[in-house]
N, C-alpha and C positions, 0 to 999 in steps of 0.2 A: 582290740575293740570287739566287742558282743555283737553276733549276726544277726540279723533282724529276721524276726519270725519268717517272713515271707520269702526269706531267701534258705532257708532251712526245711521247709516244710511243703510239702509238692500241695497242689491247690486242693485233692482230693483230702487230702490231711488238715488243710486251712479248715475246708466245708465239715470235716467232722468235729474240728475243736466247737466253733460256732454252731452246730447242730446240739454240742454236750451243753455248752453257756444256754442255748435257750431250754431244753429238759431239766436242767436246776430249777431255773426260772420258773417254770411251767409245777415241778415236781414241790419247789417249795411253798406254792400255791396250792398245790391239791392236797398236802401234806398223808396224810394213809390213807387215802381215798384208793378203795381196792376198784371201784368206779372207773375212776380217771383214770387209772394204771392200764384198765383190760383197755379203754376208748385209746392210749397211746400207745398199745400193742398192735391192735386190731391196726389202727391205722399205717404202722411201720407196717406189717404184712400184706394191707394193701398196695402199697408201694413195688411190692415183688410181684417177681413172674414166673416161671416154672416151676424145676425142682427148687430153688430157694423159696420160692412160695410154700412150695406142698411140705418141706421139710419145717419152715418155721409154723407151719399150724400144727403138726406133729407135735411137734417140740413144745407148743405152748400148751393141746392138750395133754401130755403129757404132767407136765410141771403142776398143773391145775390139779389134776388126777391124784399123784404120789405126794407133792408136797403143799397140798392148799395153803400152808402156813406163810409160805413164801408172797411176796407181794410184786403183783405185775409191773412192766416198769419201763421205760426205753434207755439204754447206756448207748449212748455216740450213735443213735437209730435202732439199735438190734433187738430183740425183743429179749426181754431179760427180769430176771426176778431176783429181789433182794431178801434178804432175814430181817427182824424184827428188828436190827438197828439201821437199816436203809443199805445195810452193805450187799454190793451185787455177788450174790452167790453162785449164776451161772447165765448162761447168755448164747443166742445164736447169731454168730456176724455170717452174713449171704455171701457168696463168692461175689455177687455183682458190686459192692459196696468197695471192693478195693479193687475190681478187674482180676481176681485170682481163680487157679482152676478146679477149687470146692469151696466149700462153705465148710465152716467151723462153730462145734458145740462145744464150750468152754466153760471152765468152774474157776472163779478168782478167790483170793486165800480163805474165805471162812468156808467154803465147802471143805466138809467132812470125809475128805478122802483120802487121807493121810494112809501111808502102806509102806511100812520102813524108812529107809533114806532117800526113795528114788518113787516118782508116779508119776504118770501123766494125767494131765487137765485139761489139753486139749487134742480134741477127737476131730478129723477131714471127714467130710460127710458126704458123700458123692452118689447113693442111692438111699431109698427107705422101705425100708422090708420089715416083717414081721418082727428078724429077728434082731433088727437094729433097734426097732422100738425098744424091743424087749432089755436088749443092752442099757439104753438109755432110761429106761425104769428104774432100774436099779442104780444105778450112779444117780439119777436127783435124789431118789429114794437115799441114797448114801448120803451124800450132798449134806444134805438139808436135818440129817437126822443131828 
């Protein structure tokens, strides 16, 4: 017999399925509205508080900056930008959002970051500095090319 969702999935995992069902909702409403995208980014970042704060404003000017192309966007709350067919191309989940001890900048498979048979996509973010920025310039700048 098949386990019932709620017995499989811890409640913080429940609140993010139903956090994703209503951003479809929401998202197949606004349809490319680069508008809506920034107002349900903005608003995931206001929901944060320290370094996850300061790190997803980073993160968002940044994306802004290198890959304007990309379209603003929330995936399961995070702030996140997809390519011209709605697919999430990179994203920052806040350490607070699972209780873990950093937060994570992430690229899912249409970023451009392909590097022989082996690369990482996802980066722990635990300070932001110059040269972190700088790091992350170049991989959306990658990303998205």
């Amino acid at each position: 017999m098949a386990e019932k969702a709620s017995e499989t999935l811890s409640e913080i995992e429940r609140e993010a399925v139903k956090q994703r069902a209503k951003e479809l909702r929401e998202q197949a409403k606004a349809g490319k509205n680069r508008e809506a995208g920034l107002k349900q980014i903005q608003e995931a970042i206001d929901k944060l508080d320290g370094l996850d704060k300061q790190i997803a404003e980073e993160f968002r000017e940044i994306v802004l900056d290198v890959a304007p192309e990309l379209m603003p966007r929330t995936f399961y709350g995070f702030v996140a930008f997809a390519n011209a067919d709605g697919k999430v191309v990179v994203f920052y989940q806040p350490a607070s959002k699972f209780k873990t001890r950093y937060g994570t900048i992430s690229f899912d498979d249409p970023a451009h970051l392909d590097d022989g048979d082996v690369w990482p996509v996802s980066y722990a973010v635990l300070a932001w500095n110059a040269d972190i920025e700088a790091k992350f310039r170049d991989l959306v700048k990658t990303a998205a090319s």
